[in-house]
N, C-alpha and C positions, 0 to 999 in steps of 0.2 A: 580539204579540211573545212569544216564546218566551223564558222565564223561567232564567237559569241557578242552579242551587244552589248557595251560598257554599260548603255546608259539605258533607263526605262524608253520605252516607245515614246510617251508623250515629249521626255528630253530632248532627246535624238530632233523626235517632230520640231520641234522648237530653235533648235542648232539649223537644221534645215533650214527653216523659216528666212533666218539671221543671214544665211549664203545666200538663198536667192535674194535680198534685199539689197546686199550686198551688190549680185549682178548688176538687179533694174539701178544701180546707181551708176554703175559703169555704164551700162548702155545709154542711161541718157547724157551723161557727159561725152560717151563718142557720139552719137546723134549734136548732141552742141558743141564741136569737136571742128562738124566734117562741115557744120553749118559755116564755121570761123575761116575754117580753111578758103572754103568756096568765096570767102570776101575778099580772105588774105591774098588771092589770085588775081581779084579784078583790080584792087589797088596796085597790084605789082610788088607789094612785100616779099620779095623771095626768103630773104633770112626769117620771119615771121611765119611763112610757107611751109620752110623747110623741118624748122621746129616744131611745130603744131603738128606736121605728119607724121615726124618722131615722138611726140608722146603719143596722138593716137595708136601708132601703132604700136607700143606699149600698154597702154589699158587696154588696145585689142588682146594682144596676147595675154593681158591679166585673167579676161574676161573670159576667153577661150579655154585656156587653164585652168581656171576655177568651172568648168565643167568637167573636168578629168578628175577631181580632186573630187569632188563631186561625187561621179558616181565611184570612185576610190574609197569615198568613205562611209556614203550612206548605202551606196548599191550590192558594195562587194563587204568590205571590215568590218562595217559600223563602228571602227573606233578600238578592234579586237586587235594590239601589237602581235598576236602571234599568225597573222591572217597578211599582214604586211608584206612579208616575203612573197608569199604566194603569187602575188596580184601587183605584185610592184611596179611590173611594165605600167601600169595606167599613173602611176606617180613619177613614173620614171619620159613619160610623153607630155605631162604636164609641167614637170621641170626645165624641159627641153625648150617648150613654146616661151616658158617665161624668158631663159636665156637669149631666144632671139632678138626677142624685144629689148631686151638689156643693152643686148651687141649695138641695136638699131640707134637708138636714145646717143649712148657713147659715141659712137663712130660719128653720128651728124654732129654732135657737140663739140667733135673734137677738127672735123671739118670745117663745119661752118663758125665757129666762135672761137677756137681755139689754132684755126690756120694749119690746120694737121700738125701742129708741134707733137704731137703721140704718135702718129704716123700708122693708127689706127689699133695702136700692138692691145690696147687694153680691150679692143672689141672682140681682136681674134682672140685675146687668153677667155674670153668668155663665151663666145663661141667652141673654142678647143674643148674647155672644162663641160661645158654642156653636152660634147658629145663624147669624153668620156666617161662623164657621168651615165648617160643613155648604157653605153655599151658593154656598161661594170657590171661583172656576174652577182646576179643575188641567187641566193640558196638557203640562206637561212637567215636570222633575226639578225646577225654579227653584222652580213652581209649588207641587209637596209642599212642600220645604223652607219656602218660607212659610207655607204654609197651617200647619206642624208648628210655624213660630215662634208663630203666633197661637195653638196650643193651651196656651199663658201665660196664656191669660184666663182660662179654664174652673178652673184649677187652682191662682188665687185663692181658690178654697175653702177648701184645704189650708192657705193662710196665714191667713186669718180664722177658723178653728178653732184654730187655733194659738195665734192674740195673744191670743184669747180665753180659752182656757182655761190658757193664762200669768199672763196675767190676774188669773185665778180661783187658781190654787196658791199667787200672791203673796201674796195678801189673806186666803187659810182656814189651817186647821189640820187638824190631824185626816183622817177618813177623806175629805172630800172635797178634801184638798190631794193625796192619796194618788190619788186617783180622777183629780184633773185631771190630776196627773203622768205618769198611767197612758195616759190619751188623747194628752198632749203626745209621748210618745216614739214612741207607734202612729203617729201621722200621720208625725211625722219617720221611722221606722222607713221607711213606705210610700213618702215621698218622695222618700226618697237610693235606697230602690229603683227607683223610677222611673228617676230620672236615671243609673243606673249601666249601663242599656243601652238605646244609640241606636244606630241604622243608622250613624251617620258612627262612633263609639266601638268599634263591634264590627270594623266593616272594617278600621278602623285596627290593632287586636291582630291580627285575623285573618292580617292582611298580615305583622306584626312574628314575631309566635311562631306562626302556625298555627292548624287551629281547635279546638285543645284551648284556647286561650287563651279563647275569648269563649264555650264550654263552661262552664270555672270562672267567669267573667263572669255566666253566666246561673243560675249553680249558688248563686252569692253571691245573686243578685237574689230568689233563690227563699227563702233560706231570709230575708233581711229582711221579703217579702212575707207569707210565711207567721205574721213574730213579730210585722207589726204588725198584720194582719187577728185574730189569736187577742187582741192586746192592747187593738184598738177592741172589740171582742166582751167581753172582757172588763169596760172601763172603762164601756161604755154600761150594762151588766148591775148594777155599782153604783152608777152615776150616781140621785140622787132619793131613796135610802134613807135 
């Protein structure tokens, strides 16, 4: 099937633009990441250690993913929902990498700060749901759109880091009320970015106002993505001190 482009060339160019910026924002927060880590080590902060490799390896996998998605979008659809089907396996290995990182985040969270009181069960349902996500037949348009409802499991993460370190701001003071604060609004930060552009969300502006609309759509998405990756980067980097 031959792929039609939602948006002019220049648009498209410019949506581009906004994801790689997006990237180099990730890479330099794991770059100052792996720098924290390697401190976190000679002081002997293990609890501080162990968190910081858990969200890097989280923004690893954001960062990883967002090259699937990537050429998912610009390489193969450009943004064409009837081309989705087709090519979904690259949405469908990007969905995947994010859930491991999810599992990753969870599982130490619930190890190291929460005494395994979960007993890990919320890492494995996100790990489970990520690989049946992977493994769900797509064939036609129906097809994605379910497959894309069940990416709801995987990103249970988000909400169990959340309650969690809600949690935690209720109950502290001081620098690490400040710290869980710091995490609470990054995730929410990333979350409402997520959600503020979907295939159905963007076609629908596109159709209303043109596609300068879902440009500014992708332009808003960028700059929440960008405040809550610098703000996990951050919170992880004080978390344990």
């Amino acid at each position: 099937m031959v792929c039609t482009p939602i948006f002019p060339a220049e648009i498209e160019f410019s949506i581009l633009l906004l994801t790689c910026f997006i990237e180099l924002v990730k890479f330099i927060m794991l770059v100052f990441m792996g720098v924290k880590i390697h401190r976190r080590k000679k002081e002997g902060l293990e609890l501080a250690v162990a968190f910081l490799r858990a969200m890097w390896v989280l923004i690893f996998t954001l960062f990883v993913s967002r090259l699937f998605y990537m050429w998912f979008d610009f390489g193969l659809t450009h943004f064409d929902l009837e081309c989705y089907a087709e090519h979904a396996v690259w949405w469908k290995i990007a969905q995947f990498i994010i859930g491991i990182g999810l599992a990753e985040i969870v599982f130490v969270i619930d190890r190291k700060i929460l005494g395994f009181k979960l007993k890990g069960i919320f890492a494995y349902i996100i790990v489970a749901g990520s690989v049946v996500m992977f493994l769900w037949p797509v064939n036609n348009a129906k097809d994605f759109a379910d497959m894309s409802t069940m990416s709801i499991l995987p990103q249970l993460g988000m909400l169990v880091v959340f309650v969690v370190f809600l949690n935690i701001a209720v109950k502290s003071t001081g620098r690490v009320r400040k710290t869980a604060l710091i995490i609470i609004f990054a995730f929410l930060l990333y979350t409402v970015a997520a959600l503020l552009v979907n295939a159905g969300l963007v076609k629908a502006l596109t159709d209303v106002f043109g596609p300068i609309a879902a440009f500014y759509l992708y332009m808003l998405q960028s700059i929440f993505k960008a405040a809550g990756i610098i703000m996990m980067a951050a919170g992880a980097a004080r978390w344990g001190n």
